[in-house]
N, C-alpha and C positions, 0 to 999 in steps of 0.2 A: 396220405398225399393225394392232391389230384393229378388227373390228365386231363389232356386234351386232345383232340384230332383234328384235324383241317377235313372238309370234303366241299371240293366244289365249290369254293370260297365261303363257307358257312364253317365258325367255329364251337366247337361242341366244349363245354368244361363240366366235368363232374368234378366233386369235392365232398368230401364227407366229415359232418361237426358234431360229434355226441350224438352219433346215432341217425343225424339228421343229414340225407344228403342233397345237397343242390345241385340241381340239374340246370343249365345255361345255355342256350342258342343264341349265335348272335349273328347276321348275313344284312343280305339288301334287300329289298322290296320296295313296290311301291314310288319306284324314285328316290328312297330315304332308307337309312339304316334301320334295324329292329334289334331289339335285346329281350330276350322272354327268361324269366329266372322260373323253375317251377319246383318246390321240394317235396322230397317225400323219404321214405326209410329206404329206397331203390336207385338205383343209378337206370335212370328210360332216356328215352332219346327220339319225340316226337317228331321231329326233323320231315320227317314225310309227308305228315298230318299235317304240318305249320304251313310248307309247298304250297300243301293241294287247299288251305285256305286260301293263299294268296293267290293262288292262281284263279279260282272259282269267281273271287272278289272280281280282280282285274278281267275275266269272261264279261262279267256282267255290266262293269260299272270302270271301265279303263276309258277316257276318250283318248288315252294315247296309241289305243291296239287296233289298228285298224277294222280288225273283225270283232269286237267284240258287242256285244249287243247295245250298250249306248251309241258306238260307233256307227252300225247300222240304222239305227231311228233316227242319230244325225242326220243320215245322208238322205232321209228318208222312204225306208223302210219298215212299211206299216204292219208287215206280214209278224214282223218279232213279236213271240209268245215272250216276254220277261218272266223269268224266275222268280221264286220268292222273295230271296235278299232285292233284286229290285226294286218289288213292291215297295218292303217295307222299309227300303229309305226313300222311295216315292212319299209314301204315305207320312213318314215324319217329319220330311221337307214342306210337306201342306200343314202340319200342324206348327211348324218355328215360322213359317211364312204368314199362318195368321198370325202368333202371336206376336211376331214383332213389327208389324204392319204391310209386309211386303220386304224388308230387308235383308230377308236369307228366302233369296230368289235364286235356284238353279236354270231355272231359264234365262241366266243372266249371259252364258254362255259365248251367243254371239258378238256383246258386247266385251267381253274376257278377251276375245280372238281381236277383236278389233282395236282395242286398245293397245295389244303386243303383249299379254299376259296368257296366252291358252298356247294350245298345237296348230291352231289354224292359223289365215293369213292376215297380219297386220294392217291398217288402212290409216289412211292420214281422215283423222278426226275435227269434223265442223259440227256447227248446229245443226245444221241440214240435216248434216250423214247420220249425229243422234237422235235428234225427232225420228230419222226413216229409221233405225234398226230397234227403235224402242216398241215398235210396234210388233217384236220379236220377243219382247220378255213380258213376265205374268204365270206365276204358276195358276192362276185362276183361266188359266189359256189354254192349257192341258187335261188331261185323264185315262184312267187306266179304266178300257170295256173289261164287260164280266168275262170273255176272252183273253184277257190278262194279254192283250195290246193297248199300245198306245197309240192313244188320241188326242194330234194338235188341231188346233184350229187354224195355226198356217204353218206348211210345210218347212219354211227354212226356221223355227223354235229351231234351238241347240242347247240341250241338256250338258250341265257340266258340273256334277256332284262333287268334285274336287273337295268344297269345303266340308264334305259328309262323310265322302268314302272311307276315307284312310281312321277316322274314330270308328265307323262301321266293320270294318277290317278287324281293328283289335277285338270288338266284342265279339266277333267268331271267333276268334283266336282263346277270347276267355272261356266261350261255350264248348271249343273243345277240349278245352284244357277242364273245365267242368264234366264233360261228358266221361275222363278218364279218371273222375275221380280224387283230382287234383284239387285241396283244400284251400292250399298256399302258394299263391305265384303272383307274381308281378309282369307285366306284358307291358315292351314301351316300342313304338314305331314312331320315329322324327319325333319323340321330344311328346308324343301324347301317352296318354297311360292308362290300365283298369289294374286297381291291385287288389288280391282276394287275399282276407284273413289276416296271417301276419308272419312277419321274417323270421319263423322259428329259430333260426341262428344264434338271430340278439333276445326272442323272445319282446318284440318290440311292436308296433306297426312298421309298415316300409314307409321308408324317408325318403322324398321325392323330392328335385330339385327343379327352380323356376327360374329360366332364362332370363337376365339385365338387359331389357330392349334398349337400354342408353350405353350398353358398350361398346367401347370403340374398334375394338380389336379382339377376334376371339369369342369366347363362349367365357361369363361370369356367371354364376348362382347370385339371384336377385334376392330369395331365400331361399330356406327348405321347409317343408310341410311332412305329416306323417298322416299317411292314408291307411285305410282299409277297408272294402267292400267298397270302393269308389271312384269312378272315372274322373280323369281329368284332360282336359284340353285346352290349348293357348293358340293364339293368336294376334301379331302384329306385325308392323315394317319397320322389324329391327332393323336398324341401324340406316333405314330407308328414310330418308325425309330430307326437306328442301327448308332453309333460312329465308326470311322475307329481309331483304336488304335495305329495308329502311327501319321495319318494327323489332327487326332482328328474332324474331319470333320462330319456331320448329315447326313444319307440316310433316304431316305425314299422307303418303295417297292410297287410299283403295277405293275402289268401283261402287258407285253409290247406282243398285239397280231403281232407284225412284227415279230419280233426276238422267242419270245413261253416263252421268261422264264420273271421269274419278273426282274423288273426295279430299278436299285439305280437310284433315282429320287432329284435334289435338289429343286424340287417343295414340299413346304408345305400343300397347299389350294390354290383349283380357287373357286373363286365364277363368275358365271355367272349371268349377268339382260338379257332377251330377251322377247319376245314379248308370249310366250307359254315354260310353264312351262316345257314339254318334251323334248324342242328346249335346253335349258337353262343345262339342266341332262346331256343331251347328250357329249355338247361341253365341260363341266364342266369337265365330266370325263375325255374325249380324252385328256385334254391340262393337266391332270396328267401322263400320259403315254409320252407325245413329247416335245420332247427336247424345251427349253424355245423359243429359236429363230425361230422353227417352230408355235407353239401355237401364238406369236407377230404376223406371215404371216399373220395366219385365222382371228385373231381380229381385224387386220388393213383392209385385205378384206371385211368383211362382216359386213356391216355396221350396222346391227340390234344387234348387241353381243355389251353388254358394259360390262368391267369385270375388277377384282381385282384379282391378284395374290399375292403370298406370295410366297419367294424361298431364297434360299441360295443363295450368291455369291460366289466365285471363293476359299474368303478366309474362308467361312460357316458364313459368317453376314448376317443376315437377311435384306431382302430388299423387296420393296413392288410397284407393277406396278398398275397403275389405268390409265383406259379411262379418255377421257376427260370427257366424259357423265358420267361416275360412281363418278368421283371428283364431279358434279355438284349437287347430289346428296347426301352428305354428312351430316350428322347432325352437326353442331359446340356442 
């Protein structure tokens, strides 16, 4: 039989199957719920460990926590030493930022708040007001001295890793689920995921499901997929978008950092597979900002991204792109 406990609104469940017991956390973080399944022949209950992940994460990289060290560079303070998770979602934000030409811009930030989409304060948006705050984005505008501070070139930059953090988050979460030894587990926060091995349960891989950005009501499985040893990450405005009342046609909007204002987008949902769950956020977002035949460039070059798109065509029918690696993948 299992049990369970409640603590502190996080629910614990052990179960044990031929030997095999599954171990289950499930609470809040982040803004978003989390579920982390981990198995082993023991009943643990890393509950502690998962915390002081989330909390370390959120120190470094919250622009919602007012002390937290992106908070502080915000406001402009130069003296913050950042940590190493900083860095290195510093450092993989300049490598998705070259490759997808500037589209997965964290310095997009100021422009997030000002559109009505961050923590900070909303502004009624002109040209004017876009040409003057675009002078605030560019990750080529930034860098981190051998001091392990950072360095803008103009003090009101506003860092806002939002679209990094939370896949960043689970891959600590896998590395300490790794560090204890843990073969087989699945880790999902809001809908993104890394699953290691496989659900000794069913003796299967884990079966993951992909949110219907066209439903209307609710949460639907668009499909399911079976992963193992692989992150994955989605991205769109489900159920967000505007009809043009003559072509009758679906927009959807997000924040285009090249141009400063938002995007009529005829992308639905990317979902991204890659190999680290931060890698997987990143590009996921970008290829909702760029134009479809740009996002097809990056996935065709870069052989580790397998991906599923959802989009409008020309005449608003829904159509749908998949790798060949992400068709292989498929649950019938």
């Amino acid at each position: 039989m299992g049990k369970w406990m409640c603590l502190a609104g996080v629910l614990l469940l052990f179960s044990r199957t031929g030997g095999i017991v599954r171990n289950q956390t499930r609470g809040e973080a982040l803004g978003t719920t989390y579920n982390i399944i981990y198995l082993g022949n023991a009943k643990l209950d890393f509950q502690a460990e998962i915390d002081s992940v989330f909390t370390v994460v959120n120190k470094s990289l919250s622009t919602y926590i007012p002390d937290s060290d992106i908070s502080r560079i915000n406001r402009g303070d130069s003296l913050v030493v950042v940590d190493r998770m900083f860095q290195e979602v510093f450092e993989l934000s300049r490598k998705v930022h070259k490759q997808t030409k500037g589209y997965f811009d964290p310095t997009v930030g100021t422009l997030v708040n000002a559109w009505g989409f961050g923590p900070g304060e909303q502004i009624s948006m002109d040209s004017l007001t876009v040409d003057s705050l675009l002078q605030y984005v560019g990750f080529n505008k930034v860098s981190i001295s051998p001091q392990n501070r950072v360095i803008k070139q103009n003090p009101n930059i506003y860092f806002d890793f939002n679209a990094i953090a939370k896949g960043y988050a689970i891959d600590r979460l896998a590395v300490m689920l790794d560090n204890k030894g843990i073969e087989n587990y699945l880790v999902e926060v809001g809908g993104e995921v890394v699953a290691k091995g496989i659900n000794l349960e069913k003796e299967k891989p884990w079966v993951v499901g992909i949110d219907d950005p066209q439903a209307e009501m609710g949460r639907q499985m668009k499909l399911l997929i079976n992963m193992s040893d692989r992150a994955l990450a989605s991205s769109g405005n489900y159920r967000k978008y505007r009809v043009d009342s003559i072509s009758g046609k679906k927009y959807v909007h997000t924040i285009d950092p090249i141009s400063g204002y938002t995007k009529n987008s005829n992308t639905l949902g990317v979902t991204i597979l890659a190999n680290d769950c931060a890698t997987a956020d990143a590009y996921a977002t970008a290829f909702m900002a760029m134009d479809l035949h740009e996002a097809f460039k990056v996935i065709n070059y870069n052989k580790d991204l397998e991906a599923y798109i959802i989009y409008l065509d020309e005449k608003g029918v829904t159509q749908e792109f998949l790798t060949k690696g992400f068709k292989e993948l498929l649950v019938e």
